[in-house]
MARDODREN-291956 format. One record per residue (C-alpha): residue number from 1; x, z, y; residue in one letter. Coordinates in Angstrom, 3 decimals. Layout:
N
VONU   zaza          x          z          y   kevex
VONU    NUM          X          Z          Y       A
...
This chain:
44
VONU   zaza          x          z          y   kevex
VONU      1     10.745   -123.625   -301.218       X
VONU      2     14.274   -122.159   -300.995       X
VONU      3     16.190   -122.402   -297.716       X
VONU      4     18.856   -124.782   -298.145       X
VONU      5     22.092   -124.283   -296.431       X
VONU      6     23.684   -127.543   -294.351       X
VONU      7     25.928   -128.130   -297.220       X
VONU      8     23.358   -128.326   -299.717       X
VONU      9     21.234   -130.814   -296.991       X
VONU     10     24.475   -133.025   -297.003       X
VONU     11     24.705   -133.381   -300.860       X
VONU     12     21.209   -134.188   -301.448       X
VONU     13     20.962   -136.930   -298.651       X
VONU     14     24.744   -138.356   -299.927       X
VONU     15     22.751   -138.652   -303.577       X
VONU     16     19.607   -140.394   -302.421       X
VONU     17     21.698   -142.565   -300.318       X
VONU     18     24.067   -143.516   -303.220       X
VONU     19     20.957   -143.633   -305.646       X
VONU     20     19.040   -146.264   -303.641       X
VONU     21     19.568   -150.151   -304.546       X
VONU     22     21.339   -152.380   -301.817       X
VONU     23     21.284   -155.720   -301.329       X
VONU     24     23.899   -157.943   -299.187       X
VONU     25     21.041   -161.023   -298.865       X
VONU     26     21.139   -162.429   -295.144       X
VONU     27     18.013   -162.578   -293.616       X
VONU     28     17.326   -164.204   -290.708       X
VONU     29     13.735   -163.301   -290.432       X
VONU     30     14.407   -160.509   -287.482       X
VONU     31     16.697   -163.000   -285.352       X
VONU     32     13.983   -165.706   -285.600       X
VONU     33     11.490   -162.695   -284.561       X
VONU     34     13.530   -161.707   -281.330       X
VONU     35     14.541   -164.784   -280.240       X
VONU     36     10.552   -165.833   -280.123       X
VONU     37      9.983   -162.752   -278.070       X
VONU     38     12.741   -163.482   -275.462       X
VONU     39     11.676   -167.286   -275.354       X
VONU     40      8.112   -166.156   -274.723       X
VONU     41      9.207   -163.936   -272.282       X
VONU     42     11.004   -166.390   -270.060       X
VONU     43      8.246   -169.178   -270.650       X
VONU     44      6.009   -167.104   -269.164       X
């Protein structure tokens, strides 16, 4: 494999980041998560 310069490292990650498929759908599965762990944690 060739040795890429920084520039050429900065164009491929811009493309793969503007190739990959977003979504804006709110979750809330991660706040439920924490919040369980804190509780927990000051039940205890």
């Amino acid at each position: 494999m060739d040795n890429l310069n920084p520039s050429e490292i900065s164009q491929i990650i811009k493309d793969r980041i503007n190739n990959l498929e977003t979504s804006s759908q709110e979750s809330n599965e991660g706040r439920l998560y924490f919040y369980r762990m804190v509780s927990r944690e000051f039940m205890d």
